[in-house]
ZAKOL-344217 format. One record per atom (N, C-alpha, C): residue number from 1; x, y, z; atom name; residue in three letters. Coordinates in steps of 0.2 Angstrom, whole numbers. Each point is the difference from the previous one (the first is absolute). Example, Ala and Ser with C-alpha at 12.3 -4.5 7.8 and 13.67 -1.06 7.14 Angstrom:
REM ZAKOL-344217
PT pos     u     v     w site code
PT   1    66   -28    39    N  ALA
PT   1    -4     6     0   CA  ALA
PT   1     4     6     0    C  ALA
PT   2    -2     5    -4    N  SER
PT   2     4     6     1   CA  SER
PT   2    -4     5     3    C  SER
//
This chain:
REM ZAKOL-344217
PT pos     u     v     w site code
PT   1    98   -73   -85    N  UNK
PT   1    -6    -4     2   CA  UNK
PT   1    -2    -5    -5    C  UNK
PT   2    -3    -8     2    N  UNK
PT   2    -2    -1    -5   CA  UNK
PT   2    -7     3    -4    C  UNK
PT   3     0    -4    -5    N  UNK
PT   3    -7     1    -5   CA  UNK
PT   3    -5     3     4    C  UNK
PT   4    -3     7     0    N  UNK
PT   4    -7    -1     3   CA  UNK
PT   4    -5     3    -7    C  UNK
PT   5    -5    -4     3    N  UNK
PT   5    -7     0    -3   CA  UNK
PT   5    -2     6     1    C  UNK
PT   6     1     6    -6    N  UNK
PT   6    -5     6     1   CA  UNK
PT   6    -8    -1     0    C  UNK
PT   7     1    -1    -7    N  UNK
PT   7    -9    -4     0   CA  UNK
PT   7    -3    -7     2    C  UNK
PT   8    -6     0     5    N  UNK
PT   8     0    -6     2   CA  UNK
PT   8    -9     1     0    C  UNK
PT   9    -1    -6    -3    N  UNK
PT   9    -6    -2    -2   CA  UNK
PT   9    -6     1     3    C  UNK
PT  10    -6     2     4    N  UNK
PT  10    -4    -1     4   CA  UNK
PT  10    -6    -5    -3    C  UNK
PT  11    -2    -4     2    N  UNK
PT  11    -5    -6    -3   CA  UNK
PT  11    -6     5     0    C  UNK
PT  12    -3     4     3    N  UNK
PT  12    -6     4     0   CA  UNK
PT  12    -1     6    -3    C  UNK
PT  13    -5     0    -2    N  UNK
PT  13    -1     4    -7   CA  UNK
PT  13     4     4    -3    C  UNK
PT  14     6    -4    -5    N  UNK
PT  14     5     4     0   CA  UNK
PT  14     5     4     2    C  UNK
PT  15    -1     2     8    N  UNK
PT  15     5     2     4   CA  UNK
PT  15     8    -1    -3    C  UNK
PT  16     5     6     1    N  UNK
PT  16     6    -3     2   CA  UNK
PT  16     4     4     6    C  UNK
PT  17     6    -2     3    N  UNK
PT  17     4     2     3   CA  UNK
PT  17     2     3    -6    C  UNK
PT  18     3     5     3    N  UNK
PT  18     3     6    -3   CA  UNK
PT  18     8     2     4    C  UNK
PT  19     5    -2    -1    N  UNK
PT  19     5     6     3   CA  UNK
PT  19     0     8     3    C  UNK
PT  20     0     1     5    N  UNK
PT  20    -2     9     0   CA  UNK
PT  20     6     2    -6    C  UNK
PT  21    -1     5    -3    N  UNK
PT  21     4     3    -3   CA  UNK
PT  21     1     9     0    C  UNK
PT  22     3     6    -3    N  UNK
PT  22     0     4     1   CA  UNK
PT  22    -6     3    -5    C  UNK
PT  23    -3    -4    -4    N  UNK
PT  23    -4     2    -6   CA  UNK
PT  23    -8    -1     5    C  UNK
PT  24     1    -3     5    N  UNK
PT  24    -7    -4     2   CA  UNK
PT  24    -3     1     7    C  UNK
PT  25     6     0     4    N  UNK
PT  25    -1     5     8   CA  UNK
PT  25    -3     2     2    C  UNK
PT  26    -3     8    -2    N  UNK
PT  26    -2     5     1   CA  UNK
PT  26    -8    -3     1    C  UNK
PT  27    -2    -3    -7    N  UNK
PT  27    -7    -3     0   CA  UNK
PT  27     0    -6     4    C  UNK
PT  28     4    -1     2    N  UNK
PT  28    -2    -6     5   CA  UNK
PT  28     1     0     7    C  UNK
PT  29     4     7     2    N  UNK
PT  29     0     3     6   CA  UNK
PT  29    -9    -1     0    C  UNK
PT  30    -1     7    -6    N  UNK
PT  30    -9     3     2   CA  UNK
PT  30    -2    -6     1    C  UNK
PT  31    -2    -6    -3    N  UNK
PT  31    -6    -5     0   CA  UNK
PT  31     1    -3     5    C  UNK
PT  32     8     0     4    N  UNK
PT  32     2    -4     7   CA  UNK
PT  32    -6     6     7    C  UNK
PT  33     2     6    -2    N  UNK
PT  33     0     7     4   CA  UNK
PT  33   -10    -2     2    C  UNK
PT  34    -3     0    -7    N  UNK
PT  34    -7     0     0   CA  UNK
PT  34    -3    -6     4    C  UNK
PT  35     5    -7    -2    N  UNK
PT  35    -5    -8     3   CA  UNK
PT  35     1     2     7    C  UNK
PT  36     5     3     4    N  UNK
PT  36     1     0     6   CA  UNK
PT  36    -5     4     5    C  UNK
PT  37    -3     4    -6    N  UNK
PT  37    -7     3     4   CA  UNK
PT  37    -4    -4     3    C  UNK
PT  38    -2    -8    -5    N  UNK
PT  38    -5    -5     2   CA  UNK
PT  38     3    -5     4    C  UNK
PT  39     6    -2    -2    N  UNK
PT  39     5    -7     3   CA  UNK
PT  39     4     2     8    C  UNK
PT  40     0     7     2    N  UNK
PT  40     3    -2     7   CA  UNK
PT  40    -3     4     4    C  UNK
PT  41    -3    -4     5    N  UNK
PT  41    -5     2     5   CA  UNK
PT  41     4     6     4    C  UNK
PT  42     5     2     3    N  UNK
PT  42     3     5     2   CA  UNK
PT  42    -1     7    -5    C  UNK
PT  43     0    -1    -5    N  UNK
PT  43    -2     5    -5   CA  UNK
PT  43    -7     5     2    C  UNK
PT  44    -5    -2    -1    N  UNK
PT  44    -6     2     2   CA  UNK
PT  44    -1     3     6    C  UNK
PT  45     3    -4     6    N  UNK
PT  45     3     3     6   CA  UNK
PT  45     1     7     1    C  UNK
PT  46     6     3    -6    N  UNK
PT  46     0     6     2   CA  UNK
PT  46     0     4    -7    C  UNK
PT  47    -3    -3    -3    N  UNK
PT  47    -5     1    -5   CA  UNK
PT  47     7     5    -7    C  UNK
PT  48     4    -4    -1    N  UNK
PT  48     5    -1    -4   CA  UNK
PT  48    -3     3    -7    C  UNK
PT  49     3     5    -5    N  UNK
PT  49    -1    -1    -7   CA  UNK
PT  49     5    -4    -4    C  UNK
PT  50     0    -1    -7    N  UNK
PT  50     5    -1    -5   CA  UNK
PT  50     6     4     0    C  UNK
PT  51    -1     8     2    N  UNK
PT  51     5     3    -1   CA  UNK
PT  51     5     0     8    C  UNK
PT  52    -5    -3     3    N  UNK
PT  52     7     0     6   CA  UNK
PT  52     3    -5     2    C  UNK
PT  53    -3    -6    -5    N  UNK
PT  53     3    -7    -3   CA  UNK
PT  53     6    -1    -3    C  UNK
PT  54     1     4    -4    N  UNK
PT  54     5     0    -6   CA  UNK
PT  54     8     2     5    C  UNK
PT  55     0     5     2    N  UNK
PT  55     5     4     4   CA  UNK
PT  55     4    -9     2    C  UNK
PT  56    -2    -2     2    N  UNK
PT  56     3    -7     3   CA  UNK
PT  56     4    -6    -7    C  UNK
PT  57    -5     0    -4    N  UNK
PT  57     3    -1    -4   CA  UNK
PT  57     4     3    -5    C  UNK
PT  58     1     6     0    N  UNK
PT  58     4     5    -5   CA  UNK
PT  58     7     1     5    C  UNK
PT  59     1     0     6    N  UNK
PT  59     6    -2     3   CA  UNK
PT  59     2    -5     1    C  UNK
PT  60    -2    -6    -3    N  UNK
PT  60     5    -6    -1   CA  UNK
PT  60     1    -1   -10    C  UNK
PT  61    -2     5    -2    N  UNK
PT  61    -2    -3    -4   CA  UNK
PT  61     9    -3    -5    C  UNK
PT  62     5     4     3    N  UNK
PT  62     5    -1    -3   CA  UNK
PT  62     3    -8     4    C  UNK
PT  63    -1     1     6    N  UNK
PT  63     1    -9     1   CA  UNK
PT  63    -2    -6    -2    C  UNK
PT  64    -6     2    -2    N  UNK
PT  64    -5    -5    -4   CA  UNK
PT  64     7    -3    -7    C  UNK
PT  65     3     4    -1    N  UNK
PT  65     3    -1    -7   CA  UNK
PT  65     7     0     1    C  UNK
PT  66     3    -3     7    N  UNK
PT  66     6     1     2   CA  UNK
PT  66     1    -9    -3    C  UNK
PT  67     7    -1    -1    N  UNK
PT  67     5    -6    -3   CA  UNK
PT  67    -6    -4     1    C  UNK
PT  68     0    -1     8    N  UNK
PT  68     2    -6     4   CA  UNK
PT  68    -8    -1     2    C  UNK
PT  69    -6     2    -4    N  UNK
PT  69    -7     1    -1   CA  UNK
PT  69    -2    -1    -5    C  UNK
PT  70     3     2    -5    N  UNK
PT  70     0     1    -6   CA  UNK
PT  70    -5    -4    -5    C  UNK
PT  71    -7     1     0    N  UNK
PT  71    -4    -4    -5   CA  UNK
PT  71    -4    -6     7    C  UNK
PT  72     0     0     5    N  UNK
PT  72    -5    -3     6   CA  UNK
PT  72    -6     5    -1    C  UNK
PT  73     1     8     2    N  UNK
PT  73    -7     3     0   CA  UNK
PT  73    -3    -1    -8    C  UNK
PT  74    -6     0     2    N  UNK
PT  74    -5    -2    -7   CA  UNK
PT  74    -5     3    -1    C  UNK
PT  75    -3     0    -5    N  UNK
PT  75    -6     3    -2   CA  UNK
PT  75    -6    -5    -5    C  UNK
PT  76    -7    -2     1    N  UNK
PT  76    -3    -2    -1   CA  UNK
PT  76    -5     2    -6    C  UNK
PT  77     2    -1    -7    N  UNK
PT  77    -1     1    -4   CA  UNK
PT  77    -7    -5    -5    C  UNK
PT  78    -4     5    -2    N  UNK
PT  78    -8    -6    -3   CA  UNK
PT  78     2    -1    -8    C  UNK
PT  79    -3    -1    -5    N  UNK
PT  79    -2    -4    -5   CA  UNK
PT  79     0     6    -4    C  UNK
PT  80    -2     6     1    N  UNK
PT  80     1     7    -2   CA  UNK
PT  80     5     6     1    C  UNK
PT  81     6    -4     3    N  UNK
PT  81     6     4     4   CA  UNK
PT  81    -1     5     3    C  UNK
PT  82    -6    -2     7    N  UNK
PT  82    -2     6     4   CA  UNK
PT  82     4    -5     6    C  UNK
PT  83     2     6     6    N  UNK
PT  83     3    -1     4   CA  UNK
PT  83    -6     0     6    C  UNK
PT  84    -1    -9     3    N  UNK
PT  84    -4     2     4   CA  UNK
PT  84     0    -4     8    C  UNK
PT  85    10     0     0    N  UNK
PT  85     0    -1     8   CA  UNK
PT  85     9     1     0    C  UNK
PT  86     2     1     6    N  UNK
PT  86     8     2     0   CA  UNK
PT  86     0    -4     6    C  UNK
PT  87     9    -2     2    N  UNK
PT  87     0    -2     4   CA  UNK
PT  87     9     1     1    C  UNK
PT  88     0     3     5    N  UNK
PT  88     9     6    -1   CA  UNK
PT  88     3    -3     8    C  UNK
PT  89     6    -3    -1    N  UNK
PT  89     5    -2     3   CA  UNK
PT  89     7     4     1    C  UNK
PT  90     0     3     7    N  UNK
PT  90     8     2     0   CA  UNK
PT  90     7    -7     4    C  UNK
PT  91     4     2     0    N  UNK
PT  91     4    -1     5   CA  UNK
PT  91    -2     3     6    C  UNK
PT  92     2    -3     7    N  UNK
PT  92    -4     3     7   CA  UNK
PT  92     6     3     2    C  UNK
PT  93     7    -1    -2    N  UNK
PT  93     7     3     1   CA  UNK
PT  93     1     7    -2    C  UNK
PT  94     0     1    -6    N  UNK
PT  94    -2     5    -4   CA  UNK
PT  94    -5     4     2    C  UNK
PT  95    -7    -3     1    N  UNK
PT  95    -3     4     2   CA  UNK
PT  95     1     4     6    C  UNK
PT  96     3    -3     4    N  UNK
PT  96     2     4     8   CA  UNK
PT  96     6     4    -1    C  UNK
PT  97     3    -3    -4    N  UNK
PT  97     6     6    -1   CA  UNK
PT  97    -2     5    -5    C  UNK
PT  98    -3     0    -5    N  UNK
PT  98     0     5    -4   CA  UNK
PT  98    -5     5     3    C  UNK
PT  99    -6    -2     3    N  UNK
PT  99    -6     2     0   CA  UNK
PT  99     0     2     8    C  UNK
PT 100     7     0     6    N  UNK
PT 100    -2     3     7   CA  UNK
PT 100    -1     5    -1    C  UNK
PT 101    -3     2     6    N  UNK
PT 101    -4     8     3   CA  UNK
PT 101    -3     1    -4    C  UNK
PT 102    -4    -2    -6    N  UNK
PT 102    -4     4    -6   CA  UNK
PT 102    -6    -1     4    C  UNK
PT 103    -4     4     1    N  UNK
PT 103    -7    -2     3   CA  UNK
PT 103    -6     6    -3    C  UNK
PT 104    -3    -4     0    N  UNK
PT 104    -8     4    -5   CA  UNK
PT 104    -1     8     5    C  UNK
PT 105    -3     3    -5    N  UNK
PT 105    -1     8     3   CA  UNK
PT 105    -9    -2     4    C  UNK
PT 106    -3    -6    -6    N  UNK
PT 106    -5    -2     4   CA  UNK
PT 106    -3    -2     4    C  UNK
PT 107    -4     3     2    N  UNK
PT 107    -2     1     7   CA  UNK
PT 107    -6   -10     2    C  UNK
PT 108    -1    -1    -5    N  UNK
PT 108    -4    -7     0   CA  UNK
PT 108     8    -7    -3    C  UNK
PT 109     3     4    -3    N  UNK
PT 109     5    -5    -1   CA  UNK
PT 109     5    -1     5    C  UNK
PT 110     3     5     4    N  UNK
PT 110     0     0     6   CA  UNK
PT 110     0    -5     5    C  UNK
PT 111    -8    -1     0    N  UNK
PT 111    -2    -5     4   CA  UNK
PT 111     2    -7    -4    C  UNK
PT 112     0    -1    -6    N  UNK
PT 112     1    -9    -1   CA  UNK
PT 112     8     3     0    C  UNK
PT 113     3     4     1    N  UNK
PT 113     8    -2     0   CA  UNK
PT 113    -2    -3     6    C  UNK
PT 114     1     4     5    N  UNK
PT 114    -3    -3     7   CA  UNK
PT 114     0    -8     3    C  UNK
PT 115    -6     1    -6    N  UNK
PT 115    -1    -9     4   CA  UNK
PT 115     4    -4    -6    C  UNK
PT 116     3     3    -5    N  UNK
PT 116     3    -4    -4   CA  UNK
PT 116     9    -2     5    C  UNK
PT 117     1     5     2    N  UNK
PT 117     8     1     4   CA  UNK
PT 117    -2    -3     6    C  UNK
PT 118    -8    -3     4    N  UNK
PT 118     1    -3     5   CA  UNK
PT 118     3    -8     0    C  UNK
PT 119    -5     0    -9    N  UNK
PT 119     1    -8     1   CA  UNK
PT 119     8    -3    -6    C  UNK
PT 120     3     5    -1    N  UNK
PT 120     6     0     0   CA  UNK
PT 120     5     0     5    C  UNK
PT 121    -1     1     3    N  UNK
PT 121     3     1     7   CA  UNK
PT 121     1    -7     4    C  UNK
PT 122    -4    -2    -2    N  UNK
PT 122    -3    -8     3   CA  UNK
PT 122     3    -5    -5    C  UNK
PT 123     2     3    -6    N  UNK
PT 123     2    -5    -6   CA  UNK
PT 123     8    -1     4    C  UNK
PT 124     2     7     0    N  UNK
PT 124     8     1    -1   CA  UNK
PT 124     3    -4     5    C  UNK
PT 125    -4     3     8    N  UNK
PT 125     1    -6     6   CA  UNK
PT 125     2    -5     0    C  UNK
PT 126    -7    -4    -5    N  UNK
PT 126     3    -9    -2   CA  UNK
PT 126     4    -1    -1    C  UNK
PT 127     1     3    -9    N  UNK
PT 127     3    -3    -4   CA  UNK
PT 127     9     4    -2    C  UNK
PT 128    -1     6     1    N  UNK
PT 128     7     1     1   CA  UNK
PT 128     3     1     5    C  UNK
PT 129     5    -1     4    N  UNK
PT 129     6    -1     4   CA  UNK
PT 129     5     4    -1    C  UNK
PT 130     6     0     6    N  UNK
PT 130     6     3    -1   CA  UNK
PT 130     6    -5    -7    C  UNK
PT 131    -3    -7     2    N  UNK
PT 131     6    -6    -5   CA  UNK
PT 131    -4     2    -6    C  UNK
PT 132    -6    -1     0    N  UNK
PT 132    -4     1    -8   CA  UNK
PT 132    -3     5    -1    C  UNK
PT 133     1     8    -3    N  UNK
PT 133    -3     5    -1   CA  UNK
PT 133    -2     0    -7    C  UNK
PT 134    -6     2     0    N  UNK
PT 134    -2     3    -7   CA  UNK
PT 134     5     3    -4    C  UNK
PT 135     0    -3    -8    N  UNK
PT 135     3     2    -5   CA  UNK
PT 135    -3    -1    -7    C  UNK
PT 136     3     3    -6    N  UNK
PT 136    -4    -2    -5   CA  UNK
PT 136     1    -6    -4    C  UNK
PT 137    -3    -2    -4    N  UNK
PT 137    -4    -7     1   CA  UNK
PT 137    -1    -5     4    C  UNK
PT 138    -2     1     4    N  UNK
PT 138    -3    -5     7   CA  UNK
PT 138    -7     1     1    C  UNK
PT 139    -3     7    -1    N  UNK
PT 139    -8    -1     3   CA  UNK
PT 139    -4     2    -9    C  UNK
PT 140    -3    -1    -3    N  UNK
PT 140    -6     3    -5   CA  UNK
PT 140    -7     4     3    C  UNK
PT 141    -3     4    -2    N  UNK
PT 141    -4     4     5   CA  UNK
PT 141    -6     1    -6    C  UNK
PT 142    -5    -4     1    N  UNK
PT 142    -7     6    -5   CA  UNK
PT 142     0     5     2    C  UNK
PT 143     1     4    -3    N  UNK
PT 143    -2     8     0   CA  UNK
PT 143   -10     1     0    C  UNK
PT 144    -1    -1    -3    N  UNK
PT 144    -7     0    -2   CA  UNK
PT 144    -4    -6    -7    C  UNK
PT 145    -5    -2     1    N  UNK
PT 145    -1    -4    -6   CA  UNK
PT 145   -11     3     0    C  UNK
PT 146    -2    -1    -8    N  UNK
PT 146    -6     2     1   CA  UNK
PT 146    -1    -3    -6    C  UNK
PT 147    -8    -1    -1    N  UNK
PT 147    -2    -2    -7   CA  UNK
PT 147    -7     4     0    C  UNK
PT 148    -3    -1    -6    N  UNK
PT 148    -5     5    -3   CA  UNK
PT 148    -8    -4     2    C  UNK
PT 149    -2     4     5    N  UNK
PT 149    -7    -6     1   CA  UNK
PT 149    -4    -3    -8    C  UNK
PT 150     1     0    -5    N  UNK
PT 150    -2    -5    -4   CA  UNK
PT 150     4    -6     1    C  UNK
PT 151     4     1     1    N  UNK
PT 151     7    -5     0   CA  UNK
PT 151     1    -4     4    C  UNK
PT 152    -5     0     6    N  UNK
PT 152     2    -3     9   CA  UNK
PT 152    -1    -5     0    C  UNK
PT 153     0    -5     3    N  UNK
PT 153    -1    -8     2   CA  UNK
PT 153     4    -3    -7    C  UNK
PT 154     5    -1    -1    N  UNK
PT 154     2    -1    -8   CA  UNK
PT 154     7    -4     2    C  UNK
PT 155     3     3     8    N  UNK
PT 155     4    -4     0   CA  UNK
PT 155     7     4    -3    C  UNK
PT 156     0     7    -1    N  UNK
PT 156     5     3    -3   CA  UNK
PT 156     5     0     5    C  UNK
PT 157    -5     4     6    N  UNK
PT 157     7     2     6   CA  UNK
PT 157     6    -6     2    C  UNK
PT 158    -2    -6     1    N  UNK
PT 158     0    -7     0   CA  UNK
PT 158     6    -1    -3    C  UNK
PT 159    -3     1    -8    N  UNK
PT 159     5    -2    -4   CA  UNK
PT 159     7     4     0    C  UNK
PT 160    -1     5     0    N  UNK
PT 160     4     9     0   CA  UNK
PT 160     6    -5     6    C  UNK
PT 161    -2    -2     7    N  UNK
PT 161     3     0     5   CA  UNK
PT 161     5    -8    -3    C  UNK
PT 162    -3    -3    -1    N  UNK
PT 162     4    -8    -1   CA  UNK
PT 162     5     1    -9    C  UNK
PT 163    -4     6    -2    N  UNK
PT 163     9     2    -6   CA  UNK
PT 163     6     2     5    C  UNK
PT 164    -2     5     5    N  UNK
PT 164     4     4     3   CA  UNK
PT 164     3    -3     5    C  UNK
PT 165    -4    -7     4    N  UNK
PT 165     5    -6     4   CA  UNK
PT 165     7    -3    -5    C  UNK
PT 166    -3    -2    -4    N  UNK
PT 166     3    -4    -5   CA  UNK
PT 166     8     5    -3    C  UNK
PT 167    -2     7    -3    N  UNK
PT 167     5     2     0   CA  UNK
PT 167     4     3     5    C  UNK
PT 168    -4     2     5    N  UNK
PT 168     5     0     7   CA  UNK
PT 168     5    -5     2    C  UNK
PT 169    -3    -7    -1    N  UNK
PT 169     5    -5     2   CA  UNK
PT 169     6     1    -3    C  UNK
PT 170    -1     1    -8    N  UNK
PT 170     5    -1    -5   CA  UNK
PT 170     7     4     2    C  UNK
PT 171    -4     7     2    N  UNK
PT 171     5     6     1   CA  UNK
PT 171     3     1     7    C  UNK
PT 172    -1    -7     5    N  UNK
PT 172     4     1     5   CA  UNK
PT 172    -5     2     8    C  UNK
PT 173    -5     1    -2    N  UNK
PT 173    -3     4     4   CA  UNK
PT 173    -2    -6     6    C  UNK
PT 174    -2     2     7    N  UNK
PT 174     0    -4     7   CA  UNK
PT 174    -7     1     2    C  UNK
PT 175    -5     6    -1    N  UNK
PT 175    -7     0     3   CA  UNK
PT 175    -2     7    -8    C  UNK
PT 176    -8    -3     3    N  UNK
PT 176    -4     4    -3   CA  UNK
PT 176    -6     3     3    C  UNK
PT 177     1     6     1    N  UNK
PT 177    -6     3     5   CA  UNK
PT 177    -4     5    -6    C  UNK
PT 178    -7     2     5    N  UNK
PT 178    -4     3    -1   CA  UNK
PT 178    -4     2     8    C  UNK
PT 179     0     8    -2    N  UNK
PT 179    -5     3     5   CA  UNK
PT 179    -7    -4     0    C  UNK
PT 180    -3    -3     0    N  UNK
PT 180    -8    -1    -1   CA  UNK
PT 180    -4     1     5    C  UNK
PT 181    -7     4    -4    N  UNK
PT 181    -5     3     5   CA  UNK
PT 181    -5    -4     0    C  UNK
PT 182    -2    -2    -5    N  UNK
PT 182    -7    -4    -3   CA  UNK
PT 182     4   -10     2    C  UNK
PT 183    -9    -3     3    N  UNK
PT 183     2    -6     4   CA  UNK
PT 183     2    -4    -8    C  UNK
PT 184    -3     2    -6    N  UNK
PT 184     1    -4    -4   CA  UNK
PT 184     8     0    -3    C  UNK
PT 185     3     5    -2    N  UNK
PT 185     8     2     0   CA  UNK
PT 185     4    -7     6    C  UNK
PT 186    -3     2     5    N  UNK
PT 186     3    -4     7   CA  UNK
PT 186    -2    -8    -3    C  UNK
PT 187    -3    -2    -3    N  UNK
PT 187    -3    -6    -1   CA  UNK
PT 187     4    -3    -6    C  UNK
PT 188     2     5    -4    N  UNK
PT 188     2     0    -7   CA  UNK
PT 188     9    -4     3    C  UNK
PT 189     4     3     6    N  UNK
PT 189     5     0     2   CA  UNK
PT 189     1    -7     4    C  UNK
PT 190    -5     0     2    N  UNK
PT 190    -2    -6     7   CA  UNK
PT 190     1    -7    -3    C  UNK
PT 191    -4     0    -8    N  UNK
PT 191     0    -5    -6   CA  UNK
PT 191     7    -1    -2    C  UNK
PT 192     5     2     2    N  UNK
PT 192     6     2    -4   CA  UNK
PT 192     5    -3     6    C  UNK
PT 193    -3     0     5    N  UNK
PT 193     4    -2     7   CA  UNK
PT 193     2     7     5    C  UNK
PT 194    -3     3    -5    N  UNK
PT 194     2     8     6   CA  UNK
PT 194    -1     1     7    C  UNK
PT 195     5     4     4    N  UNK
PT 195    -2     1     7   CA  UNK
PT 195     1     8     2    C  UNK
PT 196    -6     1     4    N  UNK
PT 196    -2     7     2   CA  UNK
PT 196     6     0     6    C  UNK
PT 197     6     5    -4    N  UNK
PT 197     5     4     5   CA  UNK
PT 197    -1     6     3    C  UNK
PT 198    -7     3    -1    N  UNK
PT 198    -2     6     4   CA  UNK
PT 198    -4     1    -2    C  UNK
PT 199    -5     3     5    N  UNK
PT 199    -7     3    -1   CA  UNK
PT 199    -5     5     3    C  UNK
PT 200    -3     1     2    N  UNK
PT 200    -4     6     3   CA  UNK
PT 200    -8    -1    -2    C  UNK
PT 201    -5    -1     5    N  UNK
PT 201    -5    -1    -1   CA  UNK
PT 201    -6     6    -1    C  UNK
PT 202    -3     1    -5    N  UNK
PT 202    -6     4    -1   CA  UNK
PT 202    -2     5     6    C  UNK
PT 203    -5    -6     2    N  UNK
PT 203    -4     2     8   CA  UNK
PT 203     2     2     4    C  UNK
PT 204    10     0     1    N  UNK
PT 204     2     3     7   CA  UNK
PT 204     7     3    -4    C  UNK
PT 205     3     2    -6    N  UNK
PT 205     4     2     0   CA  UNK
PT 205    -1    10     0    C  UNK
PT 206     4     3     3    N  UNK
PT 206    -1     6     2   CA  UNK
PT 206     7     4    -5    C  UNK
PT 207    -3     5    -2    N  UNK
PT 207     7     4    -2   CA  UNK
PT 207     4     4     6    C  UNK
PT 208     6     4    -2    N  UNK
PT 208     2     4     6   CA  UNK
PT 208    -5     6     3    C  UNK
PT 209    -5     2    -4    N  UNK
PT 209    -6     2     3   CA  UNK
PT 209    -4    -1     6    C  UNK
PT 210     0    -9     0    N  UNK
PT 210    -3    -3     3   CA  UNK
PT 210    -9    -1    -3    C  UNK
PT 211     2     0    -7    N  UNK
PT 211    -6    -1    -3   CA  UNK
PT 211    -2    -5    -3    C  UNK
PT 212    -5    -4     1    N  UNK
PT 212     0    -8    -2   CA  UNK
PT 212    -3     2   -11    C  UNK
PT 213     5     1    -1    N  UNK
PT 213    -1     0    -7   CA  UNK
PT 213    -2    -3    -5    C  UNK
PT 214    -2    -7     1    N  UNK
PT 214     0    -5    -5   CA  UNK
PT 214    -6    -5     2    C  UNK
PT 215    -2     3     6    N  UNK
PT 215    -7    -3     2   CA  UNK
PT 215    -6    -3    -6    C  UNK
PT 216    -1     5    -3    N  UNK
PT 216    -6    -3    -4   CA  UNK
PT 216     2    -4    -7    C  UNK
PT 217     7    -3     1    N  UNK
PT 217     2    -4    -5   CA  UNK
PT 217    -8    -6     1    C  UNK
PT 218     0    -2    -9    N  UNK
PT 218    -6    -4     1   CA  UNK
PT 218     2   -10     0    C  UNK
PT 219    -4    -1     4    N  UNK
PT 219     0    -8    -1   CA  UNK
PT 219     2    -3    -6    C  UNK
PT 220     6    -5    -1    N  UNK
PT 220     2    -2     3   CA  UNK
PT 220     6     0     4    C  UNK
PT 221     3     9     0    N  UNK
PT 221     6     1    -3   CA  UNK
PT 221     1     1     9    C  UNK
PT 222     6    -2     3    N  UNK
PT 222    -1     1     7   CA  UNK
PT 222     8     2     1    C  UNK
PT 223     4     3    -3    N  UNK
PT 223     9     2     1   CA  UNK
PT 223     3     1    -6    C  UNK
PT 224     7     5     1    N  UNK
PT 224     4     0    -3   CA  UNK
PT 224     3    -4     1    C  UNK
PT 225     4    -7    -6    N  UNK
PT 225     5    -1     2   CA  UNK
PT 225     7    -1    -5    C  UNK
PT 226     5    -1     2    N  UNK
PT 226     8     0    -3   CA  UNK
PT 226    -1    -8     0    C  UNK
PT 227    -1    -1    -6    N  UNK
PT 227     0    -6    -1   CA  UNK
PT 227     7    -4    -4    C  UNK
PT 228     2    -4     1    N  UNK
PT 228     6    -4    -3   CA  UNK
PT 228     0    -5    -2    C  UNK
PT 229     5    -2    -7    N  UNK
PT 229    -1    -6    -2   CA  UNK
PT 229     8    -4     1    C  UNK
PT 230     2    -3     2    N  UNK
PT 230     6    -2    -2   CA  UNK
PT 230     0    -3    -7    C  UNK
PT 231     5     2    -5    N  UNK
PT 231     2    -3    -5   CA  UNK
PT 231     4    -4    -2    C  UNK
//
């Protein structure tokens, strides 16, 4: 590949991009695990902890660091070398190959597979076919991304996402997706030229229960959705 910039500068209060590394990870899982308490409205919904957070990012964690990724996932580093936002990209190939049938034992996690596989399902329809099937390096996928409520309005997630376009193009890659639940994630995409290839709406989306579970997501935040970038 060519040159990449491991360290990269953030103009606000000494912030930098960081490289995920094997040294840094762990601590950036937890700080990504915790913001997701406040940053995604489906969370509070079924009233999620840190510990049943992490489990999602500790099975991808070895993809995060495969070739063909290699130094995209990042970590947000302050003035004092505290880690206080992460931001973890897989291959979307990979992960459907390494990671089929694996499903959570829990009973809350469960349900966002659920609504996570519906609007996947709506992705795949589009954009893969029998001439053009999914393979690797074709889709990039945010895994999860989060910053430290000190840290918010700062423009980090922003910036995290337009290192990870930019190295994306370099290494060949076609799209860049993310699940997003929050309207501002969706806005973040939208700014970028992104298009919603699948979604499910709060107020009526039902589990195989038939229980509207996402009901009391809070204003503004009104769907899931599988949002794309072309790169």
């Amino acid at each position: 590949y060519e040159f990449i910039c491991v360290r990269f500068l953030m103009s606000t209060r000494g912030v930098e991009l960081v490289s995920l590394s094997h040294e840094n990870v762990d601590q950036a899982f937890l700080v990504v695990a915790t913001a997701l308490l406040h940053d995604e409205p489906i969370n509070p919904c079924l009233d999620l902890s840190v510990e049943e957070n992490l489990p999602v990012l500790e099975d991808r964690k070895s993809l995060m660091f495969a070739d063909c990724v290699r130094d995209i996932s990042c970590c947000a580093v302050n003035e004092k070398g505290e880690i206080v936002g992460g931001f973890f990209f897989v291959d979307l190939y990979m992960e459907e190959t390494q990671l089929s049938g694996k499903h959570s034992e829990n009973a809350k996690m469960k349900i966002i597979e659920e609504a996570m596989d519906s609007i996947h399902a709506q992705y795949r329809s589009f954009r893969f076919k029998k001439n053009l099937p999914l393979r690797k390096n074709r889709v990039l996928k945010i895994v999860m991304r989060g910053v430290s409520q000190k840290y918010r309005r700062q423009r980090l997630a922003s910036r995290a996402l337009d290192r990870a376009i930019a190295l994306a193009r370099q290494r060949g890659y076609s799209y860049l997706i993310s699940e997003t639940s929050s309207a501002y994630t969706k806005q973040t995409f939208l700014n970028r030229g992104g298009i919603s290839r699948g979604n499910l709406f709060y107020s009526s989306w039902s589990d195989s229960s038939g229980i509207v579970r996402f009901a009391d997501a809070e204003p503004p935040h009104e769907s899931l959705d599988l949002m794309e970038i072309q790169l």
